[in-house]
C-alpha positions as protocol buffer text, in pm:
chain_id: "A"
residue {
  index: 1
  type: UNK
  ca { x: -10576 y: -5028 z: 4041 }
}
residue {
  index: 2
  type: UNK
  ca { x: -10933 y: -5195 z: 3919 }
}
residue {
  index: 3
  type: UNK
  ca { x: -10995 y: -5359 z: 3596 }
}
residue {
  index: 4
  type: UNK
  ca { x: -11251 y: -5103 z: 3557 }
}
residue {
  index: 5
  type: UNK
  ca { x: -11030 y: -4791 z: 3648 }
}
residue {
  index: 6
  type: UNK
  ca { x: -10799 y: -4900 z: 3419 }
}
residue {
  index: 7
  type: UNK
  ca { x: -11020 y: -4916 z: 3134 }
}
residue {
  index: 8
  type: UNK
  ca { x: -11162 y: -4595 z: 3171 }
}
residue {
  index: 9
  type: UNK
  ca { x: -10780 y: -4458 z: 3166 }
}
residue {
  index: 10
  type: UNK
  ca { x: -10710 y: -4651 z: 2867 }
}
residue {
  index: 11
  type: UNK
  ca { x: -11012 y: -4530 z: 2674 }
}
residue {
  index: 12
  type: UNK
  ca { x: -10918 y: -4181 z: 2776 }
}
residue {
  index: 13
  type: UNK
  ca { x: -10587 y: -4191 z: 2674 }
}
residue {
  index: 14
  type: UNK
  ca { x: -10714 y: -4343 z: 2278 }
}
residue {
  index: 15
  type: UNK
  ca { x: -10940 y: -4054 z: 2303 }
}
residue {
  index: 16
  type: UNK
  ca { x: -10675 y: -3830 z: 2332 }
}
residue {
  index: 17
  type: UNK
  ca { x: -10426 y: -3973 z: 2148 }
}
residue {
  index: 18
  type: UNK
  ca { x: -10656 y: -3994 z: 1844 }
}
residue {
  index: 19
  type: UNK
  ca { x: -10798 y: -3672 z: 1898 }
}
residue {
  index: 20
  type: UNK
  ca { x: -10484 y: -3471 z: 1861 }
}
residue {
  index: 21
  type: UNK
  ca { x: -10391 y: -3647 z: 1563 }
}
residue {
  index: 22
  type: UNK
  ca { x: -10680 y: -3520 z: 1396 }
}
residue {
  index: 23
  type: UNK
  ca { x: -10670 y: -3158 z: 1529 }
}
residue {
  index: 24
  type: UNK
  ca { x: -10314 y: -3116 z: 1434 }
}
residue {
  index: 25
  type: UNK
  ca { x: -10219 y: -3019 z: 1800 }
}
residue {
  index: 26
  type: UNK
  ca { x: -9861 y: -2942 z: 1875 }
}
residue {
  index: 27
  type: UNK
  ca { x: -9691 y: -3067 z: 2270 }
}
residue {
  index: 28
  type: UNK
  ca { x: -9417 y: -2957 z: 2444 }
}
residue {
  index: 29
  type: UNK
  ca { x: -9280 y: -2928 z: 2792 }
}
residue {
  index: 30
  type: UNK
  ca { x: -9205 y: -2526 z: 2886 }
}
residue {
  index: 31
  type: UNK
  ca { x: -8964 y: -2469 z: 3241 }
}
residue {
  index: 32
  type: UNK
  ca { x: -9226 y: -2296 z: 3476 }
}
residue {
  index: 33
  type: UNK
  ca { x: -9148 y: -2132 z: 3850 }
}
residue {
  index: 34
  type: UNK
  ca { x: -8840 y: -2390 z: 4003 }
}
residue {
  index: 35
  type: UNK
  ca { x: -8756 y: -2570 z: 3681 }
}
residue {
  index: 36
  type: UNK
  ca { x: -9088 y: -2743 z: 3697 }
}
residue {
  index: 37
  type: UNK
  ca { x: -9172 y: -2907 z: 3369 }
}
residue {
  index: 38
  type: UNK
  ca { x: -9563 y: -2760 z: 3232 }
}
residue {
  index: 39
  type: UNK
  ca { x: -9701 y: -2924 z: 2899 }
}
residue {
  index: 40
  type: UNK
  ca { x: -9802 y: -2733 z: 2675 }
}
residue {
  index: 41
  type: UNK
  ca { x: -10084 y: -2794 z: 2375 }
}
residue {
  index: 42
  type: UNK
  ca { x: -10079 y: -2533 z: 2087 }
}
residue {
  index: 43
  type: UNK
  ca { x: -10263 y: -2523 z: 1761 }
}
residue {
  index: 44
  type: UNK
  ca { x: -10396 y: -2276 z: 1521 }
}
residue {
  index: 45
  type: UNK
  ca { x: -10279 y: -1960 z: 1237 }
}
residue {
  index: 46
  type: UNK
  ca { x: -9905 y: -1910 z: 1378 }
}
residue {
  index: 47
  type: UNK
  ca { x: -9966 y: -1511 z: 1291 }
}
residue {
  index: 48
  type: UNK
  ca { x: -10286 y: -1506 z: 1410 }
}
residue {
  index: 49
  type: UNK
  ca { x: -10398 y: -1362 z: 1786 }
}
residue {
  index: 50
  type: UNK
  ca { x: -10302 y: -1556 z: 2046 }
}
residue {
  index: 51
  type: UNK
  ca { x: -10512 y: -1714 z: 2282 }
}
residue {
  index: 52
  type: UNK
  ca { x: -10376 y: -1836 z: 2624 }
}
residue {
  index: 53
  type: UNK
  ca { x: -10612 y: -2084 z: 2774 }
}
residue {
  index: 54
  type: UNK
  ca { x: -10591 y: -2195 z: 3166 }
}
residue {
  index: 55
  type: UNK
  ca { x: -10806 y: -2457 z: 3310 }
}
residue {
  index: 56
  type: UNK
  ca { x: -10968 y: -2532 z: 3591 }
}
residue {
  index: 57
  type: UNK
  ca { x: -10899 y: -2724 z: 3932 }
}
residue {
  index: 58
  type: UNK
  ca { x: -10828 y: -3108 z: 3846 }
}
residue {
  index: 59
  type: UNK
  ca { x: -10859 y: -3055 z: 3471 }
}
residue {
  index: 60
  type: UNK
  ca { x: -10596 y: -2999 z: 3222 }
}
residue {
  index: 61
  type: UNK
  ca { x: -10541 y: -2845 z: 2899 }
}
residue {
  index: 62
  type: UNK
  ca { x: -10731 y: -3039 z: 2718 }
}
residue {
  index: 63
  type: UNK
  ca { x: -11060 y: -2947 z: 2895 }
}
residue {
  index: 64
  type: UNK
  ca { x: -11056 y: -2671 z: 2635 }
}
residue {
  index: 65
  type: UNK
  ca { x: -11066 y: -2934 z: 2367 }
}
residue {
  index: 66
  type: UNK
  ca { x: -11403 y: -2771 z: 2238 }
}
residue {
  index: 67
  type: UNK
  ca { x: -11200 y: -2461 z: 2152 }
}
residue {
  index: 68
  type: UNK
  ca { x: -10890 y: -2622 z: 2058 }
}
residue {
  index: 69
  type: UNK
  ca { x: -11058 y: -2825 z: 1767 }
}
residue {
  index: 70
  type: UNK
  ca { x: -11293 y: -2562 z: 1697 }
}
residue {
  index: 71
  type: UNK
  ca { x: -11252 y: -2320 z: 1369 }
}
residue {
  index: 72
  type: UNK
  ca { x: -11133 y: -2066 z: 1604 }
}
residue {
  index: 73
  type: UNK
  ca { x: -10785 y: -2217 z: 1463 }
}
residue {
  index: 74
  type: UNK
  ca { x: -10831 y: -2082 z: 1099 }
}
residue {
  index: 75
  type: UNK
  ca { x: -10760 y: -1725 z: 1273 }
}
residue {
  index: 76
  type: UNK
  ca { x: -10619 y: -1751 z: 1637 }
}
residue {
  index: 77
  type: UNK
  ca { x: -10323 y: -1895 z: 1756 }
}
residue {
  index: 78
  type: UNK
  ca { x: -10413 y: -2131 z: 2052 }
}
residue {
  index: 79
  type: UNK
  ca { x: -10225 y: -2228 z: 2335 }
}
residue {
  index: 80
  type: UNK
  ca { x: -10260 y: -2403 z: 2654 }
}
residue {
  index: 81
  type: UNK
  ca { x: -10108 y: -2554 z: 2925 }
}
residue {
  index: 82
  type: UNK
  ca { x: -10125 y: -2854 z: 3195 }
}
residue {
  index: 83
  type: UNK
  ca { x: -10089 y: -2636 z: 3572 }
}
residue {
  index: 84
  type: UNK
  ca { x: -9813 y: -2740 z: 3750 }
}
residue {
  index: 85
  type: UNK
  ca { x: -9945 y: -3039 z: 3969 }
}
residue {
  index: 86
  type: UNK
  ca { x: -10241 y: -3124 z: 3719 }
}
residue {
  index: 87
  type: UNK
  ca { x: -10266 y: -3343 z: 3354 }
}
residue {
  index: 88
  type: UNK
  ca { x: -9893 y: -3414 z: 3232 }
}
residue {
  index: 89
  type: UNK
  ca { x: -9711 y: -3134 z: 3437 }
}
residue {
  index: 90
  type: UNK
  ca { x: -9500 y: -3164 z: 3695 }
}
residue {
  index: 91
  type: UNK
  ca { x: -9611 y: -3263 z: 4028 }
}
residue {
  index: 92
  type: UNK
  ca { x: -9522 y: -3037 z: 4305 }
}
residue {
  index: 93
  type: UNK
  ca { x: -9585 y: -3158 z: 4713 }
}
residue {
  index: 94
  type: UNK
  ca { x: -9417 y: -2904 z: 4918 }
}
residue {
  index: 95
  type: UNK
  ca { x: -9659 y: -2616 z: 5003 }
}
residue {
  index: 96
  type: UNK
  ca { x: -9409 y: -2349 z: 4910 }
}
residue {
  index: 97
  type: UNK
  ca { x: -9426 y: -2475 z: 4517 }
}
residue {
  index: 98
  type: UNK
  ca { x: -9797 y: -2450 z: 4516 }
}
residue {
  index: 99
  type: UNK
  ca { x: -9896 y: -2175 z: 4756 }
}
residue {
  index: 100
  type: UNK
  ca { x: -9732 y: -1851 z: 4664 }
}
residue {
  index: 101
  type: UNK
  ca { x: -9929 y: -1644 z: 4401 }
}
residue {
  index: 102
  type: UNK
  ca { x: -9600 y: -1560 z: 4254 }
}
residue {
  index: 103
  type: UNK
  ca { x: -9555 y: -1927 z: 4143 }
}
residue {
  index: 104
  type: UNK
  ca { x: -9846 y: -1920 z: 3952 }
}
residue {
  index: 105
  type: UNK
  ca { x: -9759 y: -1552 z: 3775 }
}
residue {
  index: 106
  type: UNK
  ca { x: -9427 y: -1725 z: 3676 }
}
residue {
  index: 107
  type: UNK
  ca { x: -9555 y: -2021 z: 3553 }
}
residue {
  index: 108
  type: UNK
  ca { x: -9784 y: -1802 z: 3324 }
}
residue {
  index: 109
  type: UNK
  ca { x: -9492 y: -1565 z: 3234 }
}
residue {
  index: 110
  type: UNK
  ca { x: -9236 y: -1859 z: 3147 }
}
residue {
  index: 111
  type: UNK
  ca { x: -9535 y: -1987 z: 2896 }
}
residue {
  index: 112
  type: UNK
  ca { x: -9622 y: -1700 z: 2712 }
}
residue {
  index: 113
  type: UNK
  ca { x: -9231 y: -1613 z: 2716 }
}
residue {
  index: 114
  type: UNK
  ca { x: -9121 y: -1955 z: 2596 }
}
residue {
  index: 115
  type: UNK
  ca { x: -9430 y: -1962 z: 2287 }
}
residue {
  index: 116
  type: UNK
  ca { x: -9290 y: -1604 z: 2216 }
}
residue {
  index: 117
  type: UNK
  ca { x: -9746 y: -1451 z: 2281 }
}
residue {
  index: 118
  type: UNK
  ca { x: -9772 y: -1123 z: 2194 }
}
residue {
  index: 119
  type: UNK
  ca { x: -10031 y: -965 z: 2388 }
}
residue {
  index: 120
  type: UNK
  ca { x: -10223 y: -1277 z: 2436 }
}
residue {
  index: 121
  type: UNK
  ca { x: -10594 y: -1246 z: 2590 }
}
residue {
  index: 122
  type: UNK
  ca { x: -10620 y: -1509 z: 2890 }
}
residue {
  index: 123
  type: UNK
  ca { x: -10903 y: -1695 z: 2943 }
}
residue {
  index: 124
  type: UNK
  ca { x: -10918 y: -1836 z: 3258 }
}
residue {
  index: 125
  type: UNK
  ca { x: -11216 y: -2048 z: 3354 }
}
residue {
  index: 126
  type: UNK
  ca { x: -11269 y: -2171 z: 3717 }
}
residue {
  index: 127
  type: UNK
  ca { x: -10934 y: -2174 z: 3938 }
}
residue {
  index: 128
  type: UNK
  ca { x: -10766 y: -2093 z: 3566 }
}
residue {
  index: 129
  type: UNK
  ca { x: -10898 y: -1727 z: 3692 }
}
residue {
  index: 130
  type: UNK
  ca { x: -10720 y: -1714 z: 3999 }
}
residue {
  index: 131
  type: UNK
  ca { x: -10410 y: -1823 z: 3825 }
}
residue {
  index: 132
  type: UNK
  ca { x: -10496 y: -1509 z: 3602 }
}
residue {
  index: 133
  type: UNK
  ca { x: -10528 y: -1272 z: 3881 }
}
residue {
  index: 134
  type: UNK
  ca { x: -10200 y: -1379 z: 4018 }
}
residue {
  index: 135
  type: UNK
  ca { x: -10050 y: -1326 z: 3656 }
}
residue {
  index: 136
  type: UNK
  ca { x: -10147 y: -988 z: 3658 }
}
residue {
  index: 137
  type: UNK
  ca { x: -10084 y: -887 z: 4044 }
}
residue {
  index: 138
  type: UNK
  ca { x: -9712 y: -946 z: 3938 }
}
residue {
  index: 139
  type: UNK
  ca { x: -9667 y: -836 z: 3586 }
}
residue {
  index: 140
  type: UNK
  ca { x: -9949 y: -607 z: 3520 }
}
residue {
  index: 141
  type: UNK
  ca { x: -10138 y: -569 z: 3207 }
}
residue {
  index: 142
  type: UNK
  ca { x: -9911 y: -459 z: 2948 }
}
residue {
  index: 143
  type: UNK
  ca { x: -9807 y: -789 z: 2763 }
}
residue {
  index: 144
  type: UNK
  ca { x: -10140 y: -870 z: 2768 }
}
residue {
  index: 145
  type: UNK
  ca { x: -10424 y: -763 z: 2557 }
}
residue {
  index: 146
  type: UNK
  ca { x: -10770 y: -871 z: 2768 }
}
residue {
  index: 147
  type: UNK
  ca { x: -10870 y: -1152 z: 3007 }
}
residue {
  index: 148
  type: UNK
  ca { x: -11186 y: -1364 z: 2995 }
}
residue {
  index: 149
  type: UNK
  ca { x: -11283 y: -1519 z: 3331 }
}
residue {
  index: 150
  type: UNK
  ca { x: -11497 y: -1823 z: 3242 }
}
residue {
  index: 151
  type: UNK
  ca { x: -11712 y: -1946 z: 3530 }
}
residue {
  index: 152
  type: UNK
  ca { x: -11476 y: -1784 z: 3781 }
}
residue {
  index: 153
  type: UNK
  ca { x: -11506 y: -1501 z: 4038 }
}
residue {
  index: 154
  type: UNK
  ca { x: -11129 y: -1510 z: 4072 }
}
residue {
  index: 155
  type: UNK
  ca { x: -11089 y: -1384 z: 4410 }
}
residue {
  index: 156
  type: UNK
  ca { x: -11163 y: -1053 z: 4269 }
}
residue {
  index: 157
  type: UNK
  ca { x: -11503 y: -1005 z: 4550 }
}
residue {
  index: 158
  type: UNK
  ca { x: -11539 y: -1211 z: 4847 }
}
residue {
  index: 159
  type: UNK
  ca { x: -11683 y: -1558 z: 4823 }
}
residue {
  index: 160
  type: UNK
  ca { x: -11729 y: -1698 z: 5166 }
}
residue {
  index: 161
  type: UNK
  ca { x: -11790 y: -2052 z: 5131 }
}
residue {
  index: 162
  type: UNK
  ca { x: -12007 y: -2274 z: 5088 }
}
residue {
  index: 163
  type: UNK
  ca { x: -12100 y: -2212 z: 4770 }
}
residue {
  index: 164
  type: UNK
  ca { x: -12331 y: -2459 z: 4566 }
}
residue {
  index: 165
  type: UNK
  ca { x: -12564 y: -2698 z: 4776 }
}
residue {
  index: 166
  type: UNK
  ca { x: -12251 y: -2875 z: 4978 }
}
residue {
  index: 167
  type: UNK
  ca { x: -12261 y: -2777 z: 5362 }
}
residue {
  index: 168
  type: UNK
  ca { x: -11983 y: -2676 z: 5530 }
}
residue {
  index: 169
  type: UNK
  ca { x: -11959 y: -3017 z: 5643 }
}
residue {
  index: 170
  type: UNK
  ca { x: -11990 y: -3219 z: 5305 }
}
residue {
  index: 171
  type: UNK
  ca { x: -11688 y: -2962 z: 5180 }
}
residue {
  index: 172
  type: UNK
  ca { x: -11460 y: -3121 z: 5490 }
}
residue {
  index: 173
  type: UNK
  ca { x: -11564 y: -3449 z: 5432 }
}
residue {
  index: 174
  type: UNK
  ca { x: -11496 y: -3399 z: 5051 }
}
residue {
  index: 175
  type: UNK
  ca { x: -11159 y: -3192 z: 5091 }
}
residue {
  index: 176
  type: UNK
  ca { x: -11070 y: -3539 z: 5326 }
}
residue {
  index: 177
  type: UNK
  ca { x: -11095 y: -3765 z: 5063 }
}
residue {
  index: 178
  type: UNK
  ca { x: -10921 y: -3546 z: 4840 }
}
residue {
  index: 179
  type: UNK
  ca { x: -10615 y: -3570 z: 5027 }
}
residue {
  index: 180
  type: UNK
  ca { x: -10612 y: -3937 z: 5167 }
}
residue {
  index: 181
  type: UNK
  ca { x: -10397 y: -4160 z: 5029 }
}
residue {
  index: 182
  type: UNK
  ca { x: -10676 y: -4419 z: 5004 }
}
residue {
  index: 183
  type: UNK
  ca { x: -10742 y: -4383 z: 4590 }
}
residue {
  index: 184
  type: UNK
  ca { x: -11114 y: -4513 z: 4659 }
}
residue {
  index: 185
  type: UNK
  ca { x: -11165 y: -4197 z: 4816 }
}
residue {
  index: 186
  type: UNK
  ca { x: -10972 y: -4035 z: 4535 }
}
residue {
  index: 187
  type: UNK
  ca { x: -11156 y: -4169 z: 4303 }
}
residue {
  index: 188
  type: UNK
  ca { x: -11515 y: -4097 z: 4463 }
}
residue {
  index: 189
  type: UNK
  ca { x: -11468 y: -3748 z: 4515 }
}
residue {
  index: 190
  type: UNK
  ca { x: -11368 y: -3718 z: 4093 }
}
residue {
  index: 191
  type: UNK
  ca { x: -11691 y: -3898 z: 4023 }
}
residue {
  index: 192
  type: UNK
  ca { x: -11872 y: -3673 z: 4244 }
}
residue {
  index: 193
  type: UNK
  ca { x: -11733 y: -3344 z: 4037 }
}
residue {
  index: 194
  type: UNK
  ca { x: -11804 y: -3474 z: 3732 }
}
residue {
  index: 195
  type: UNK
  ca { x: -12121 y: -3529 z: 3789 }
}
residue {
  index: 196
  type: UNK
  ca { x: -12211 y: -3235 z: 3950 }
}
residue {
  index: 197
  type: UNK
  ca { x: -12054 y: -3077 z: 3661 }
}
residue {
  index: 198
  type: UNK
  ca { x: -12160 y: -3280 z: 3383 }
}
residue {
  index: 199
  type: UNK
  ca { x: -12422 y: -3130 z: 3140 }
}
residue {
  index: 200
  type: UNK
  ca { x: -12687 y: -3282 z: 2893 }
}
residue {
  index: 201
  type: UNK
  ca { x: -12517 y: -3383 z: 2581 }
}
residue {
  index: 202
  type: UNK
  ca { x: -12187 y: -3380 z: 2729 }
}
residue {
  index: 203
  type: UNK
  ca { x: -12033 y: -3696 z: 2557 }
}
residue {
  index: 204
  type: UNK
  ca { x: -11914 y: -4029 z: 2716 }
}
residue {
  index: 205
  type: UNK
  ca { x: -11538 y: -3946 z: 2584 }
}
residue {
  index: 206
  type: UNK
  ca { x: -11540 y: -3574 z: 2713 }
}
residue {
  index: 207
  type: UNK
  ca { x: -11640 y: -3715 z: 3040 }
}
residue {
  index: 208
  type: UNK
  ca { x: -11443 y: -3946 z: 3102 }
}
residue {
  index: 209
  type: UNK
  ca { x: -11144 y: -3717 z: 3014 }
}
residue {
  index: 210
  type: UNK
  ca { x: -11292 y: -3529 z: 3315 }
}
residue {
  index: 211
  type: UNK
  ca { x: -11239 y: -3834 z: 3524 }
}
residue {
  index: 212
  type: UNK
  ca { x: -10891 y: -3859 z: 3383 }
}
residue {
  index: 213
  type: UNK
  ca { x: -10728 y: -3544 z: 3410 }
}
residue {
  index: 214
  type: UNK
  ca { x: -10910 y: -3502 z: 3802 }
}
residue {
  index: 215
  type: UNK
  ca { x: -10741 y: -3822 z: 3902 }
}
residue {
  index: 216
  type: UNK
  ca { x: -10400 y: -3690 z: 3743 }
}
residue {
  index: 217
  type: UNK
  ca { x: -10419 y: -3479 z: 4028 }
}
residue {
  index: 218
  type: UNK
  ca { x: -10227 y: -3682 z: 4329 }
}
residue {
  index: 219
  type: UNK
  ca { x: -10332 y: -3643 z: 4659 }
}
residue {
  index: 220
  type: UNK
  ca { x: -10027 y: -3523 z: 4789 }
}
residue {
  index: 221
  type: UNK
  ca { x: -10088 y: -3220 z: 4544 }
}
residue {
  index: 222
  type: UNK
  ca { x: -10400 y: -3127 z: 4703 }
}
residue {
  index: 223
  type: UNK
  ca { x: -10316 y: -3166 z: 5025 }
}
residue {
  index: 224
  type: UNK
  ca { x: -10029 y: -2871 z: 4955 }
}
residue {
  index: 225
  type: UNK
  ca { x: -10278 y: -2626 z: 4802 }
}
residue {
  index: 226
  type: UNK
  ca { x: -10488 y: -2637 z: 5155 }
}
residue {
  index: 227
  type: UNK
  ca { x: -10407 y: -2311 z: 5274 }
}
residue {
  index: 228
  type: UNK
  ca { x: -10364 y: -2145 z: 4949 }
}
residue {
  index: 229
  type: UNK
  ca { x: -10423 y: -1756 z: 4994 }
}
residue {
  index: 230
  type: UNK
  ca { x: -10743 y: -1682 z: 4673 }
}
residue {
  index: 231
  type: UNK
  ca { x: -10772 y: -1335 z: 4752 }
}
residue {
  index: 232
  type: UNK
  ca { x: -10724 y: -1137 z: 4509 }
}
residue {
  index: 233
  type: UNK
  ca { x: -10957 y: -809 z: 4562 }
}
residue {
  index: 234
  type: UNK
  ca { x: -10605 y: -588 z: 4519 }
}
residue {
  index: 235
  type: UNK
  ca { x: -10620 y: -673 z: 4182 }
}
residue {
  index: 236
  type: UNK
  ca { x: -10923 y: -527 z: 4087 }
}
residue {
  index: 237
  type: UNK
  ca { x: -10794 y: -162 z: 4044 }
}
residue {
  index: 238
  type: UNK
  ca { x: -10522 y: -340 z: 3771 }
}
residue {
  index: 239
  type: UNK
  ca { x: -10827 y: -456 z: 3553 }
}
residue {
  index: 240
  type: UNK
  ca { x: -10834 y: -132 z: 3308 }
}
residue {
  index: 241
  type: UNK
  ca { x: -10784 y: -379 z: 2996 }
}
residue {
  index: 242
  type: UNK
  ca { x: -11103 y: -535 z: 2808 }
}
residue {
  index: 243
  type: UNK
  ca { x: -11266 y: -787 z: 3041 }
}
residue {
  index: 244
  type: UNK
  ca { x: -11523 y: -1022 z: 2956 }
}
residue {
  index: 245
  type: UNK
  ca { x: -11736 y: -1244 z: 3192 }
}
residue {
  index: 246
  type: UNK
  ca { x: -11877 y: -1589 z: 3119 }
}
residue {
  index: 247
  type: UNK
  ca { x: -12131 y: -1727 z: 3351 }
}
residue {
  index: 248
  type: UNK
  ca { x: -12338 y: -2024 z: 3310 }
}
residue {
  index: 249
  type: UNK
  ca { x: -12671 y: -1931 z: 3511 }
}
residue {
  index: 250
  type: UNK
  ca { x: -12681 y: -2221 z: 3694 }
}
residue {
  index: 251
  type: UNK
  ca { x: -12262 y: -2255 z: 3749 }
}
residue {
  index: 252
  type: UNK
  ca { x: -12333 y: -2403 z: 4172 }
}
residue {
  index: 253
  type: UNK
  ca { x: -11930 y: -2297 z: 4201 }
}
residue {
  index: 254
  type: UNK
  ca { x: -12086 y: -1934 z: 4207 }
}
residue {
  index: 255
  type: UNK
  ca { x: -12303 y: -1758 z: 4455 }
}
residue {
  index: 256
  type: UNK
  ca { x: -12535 y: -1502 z: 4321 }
}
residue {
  index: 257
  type: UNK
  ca { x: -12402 y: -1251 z: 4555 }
}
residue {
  index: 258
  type: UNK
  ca { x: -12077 y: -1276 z: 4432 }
}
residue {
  index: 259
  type: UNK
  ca { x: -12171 y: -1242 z: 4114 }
}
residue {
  index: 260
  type: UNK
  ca { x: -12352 y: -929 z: 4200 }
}
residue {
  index: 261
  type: UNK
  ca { x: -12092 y: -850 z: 4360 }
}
residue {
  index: 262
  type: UNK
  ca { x: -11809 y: -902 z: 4064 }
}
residue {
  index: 263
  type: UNK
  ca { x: -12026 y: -662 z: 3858 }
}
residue {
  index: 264
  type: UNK
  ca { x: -12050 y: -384 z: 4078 }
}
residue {
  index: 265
  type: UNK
  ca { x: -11650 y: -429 z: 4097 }
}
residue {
  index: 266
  type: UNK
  ca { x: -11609 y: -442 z: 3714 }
}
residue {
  index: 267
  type: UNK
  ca { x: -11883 y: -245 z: 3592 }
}
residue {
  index: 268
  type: UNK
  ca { x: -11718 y: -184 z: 3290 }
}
residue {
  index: 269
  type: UNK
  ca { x: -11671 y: -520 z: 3221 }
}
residue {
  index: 270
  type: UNK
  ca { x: -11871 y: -723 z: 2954 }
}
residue {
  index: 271
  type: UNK
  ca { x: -12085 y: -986 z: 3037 }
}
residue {
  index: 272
  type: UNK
  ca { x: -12238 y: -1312 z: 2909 }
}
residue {
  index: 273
  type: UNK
  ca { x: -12471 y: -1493 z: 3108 }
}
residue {
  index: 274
  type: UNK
  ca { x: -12565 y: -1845 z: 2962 }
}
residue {
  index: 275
  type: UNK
  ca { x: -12896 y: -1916 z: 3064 }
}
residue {
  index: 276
  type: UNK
  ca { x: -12985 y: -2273 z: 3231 }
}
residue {
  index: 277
  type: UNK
  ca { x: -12607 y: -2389 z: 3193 }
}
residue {
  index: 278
  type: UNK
  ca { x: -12354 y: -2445 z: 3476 }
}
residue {
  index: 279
  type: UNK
  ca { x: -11983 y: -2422 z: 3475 }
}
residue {
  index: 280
  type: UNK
  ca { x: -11864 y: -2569 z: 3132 }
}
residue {
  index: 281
  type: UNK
  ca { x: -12053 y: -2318 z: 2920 }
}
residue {
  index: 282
  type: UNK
  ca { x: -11706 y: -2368 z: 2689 }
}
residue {
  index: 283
  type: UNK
  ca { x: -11824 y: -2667 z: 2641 }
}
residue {
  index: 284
  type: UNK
  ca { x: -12201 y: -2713 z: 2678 }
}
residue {
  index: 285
  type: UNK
  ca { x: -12225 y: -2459 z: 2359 }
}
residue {
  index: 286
  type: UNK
  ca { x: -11931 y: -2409 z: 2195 }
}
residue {
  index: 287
  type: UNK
  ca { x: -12094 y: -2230 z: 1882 }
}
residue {
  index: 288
  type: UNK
  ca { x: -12129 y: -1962 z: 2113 }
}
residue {
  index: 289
  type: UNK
  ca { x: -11848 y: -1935 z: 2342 }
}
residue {
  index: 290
  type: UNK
  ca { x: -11626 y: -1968 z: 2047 }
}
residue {
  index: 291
  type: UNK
  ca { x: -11810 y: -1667 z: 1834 }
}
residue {
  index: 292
  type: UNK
  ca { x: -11792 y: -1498 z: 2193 }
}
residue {
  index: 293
  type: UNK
  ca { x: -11424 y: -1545 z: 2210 }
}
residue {
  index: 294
  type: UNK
  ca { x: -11364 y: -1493 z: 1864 }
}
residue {
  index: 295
  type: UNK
  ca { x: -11533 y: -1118 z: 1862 }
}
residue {
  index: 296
  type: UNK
  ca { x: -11350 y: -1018 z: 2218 }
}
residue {
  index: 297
  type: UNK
  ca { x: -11005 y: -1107 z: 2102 }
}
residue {
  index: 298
  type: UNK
  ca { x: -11037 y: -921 z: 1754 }
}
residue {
  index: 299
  type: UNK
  ca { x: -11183 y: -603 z: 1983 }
}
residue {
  index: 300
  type: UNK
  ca { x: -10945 y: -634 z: 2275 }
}
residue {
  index: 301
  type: UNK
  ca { x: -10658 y: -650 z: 1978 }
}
residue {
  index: 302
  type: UNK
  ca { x: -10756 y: -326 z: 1850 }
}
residue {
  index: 303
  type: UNK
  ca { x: -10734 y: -112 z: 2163 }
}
């Protein structure tokens, strides 16, 4: 490892360590699918609605750190957890522990069943979304009371790839590095997300948790998710609960058509478009996304 990889980690880890002292935030480790071990980050009103976040590809739990520290704890309960193979999870390699959508929908179920959620509303941004969709392919809608997809078509309409400004060709070259076992390559392709994610006033410590949490993700682990079924169009006709759609203008993991094509699926869905903002509108302006949140959950509560 390099003097200056290991400084960034070390930074990131003070960052979080120091963080979570001063937001009061609560870890544990909750059994998921097989026995494998997810952490778990909770804060917020005990009582109070519960809000189940899930996170993107190569980030972790606390990628939702704007929401987690946020005032949305005075009157929510928030939870969220590490995926299995991502931030301080366990780390799956066979294909079979990664693949099935069932293994996703448990891992979600053993969560919510472990932090005793009633009726939580999911908000899943990016891959978080699909990991909704397989949630609710298994166990329906009942324990739950709405879903926000953040940033994330979910499988829902078809998305042929590419999607962004990456040719077909740059996406092989990338999904190479992110299974070699060389951790320059590793490392490159992180740096490479980030910055095509990063945002203007996105701070040095939020991204270099970024950088952190994608290289928590081994190679080994991605190289089982190649192959991964995302379709999840039969789960459209399950989405009669309160739905609510957050999309940066600007989000490159999103084609347009898709997006027209999500809201033709969902028409009664609601829908907030952030204009001139990409695929962390969480966290590019968190006064809003929380307020957002914050008036969906109360509604989605009363139905």
């Amino acid at each position: 490892m390099t003097k200056a990889l290991t400084r960034v980690l070390f930074a990131a880890a003070l960052s979080f360590a120091a963080s979570a002292q001063a937001a009061d935030l609560t870890f544990s480790s909750v059994s998921g699918a097989g026995g494998l071990p997810l952490n778990v980050v909770e804060t917020g009103k005990a009582d109070g609605p519960a809000i189940l976040f899930v996170h993107g590809m190569a980030m972790g739990a606390m990628s939702f750190r704007p929401q987690l520290e946020s005032d949305l704890a005075k009157d929510f309960r928030l939870v969220a957890l590490d995926l299995r193979g991502h931030g301080n999870s366990g780390k799956p390699w066979r294909a079979e522990d990664v693949q099935p959508s069932d293994i996703w929908a448990d891992d979600i179920a053993a969560v919510m069943k472990a932090k005793d959620l009633k009726r939580p509303v999911i908000v899943g941004w990016s891959y978080g979304g699909f990991v909704a969709a397989d949630y609710i392919r298994k166990y329906g809608i009942t324990d739950i009371a709405g879903l926000n997809l953040v940033g994330s078509i979910a499988g829902l309409v078809q998305q042929p790839p590419p999607v962004g400004n990456m040719t077909p060709e740059e996406m092989k070259r990338r999904a190479a590095m992110q299974t070699s076992g060389n951790l320059g390559d590793n490392v490159a392709v992180v740096e490479a997300t980030v910055k095509i994610f990063e945002f203007p006033g996105m701070t040095p410590a939020y991204r270099e948790e970024m950088r952190t949490l994608g290289l928590m993700v081994p190679a080994y682990v991605r190289k089982a998710f190649v192959g991964r079924n995302l379709d999840h169009q039969d789960v459209v006709a399950k989405l009669t609960l309160p739905v609510l759609i957050t999309m940066g203008s600007n989000d490159v993991a999103q084609s347009p058509d898709a997006f027209a094509r999500l809201k033709a699926a969902l028409p009664k869905a609601q829908y907030s478009v952030y204009e001139g903002m990409g695929h962390l509108t969480f966290a590019q302006d968190p006064p809003r996304f929380n307020k957002e949140l914050a008036a969906f959950v109360k509604a989605a509560n009363k139905k």
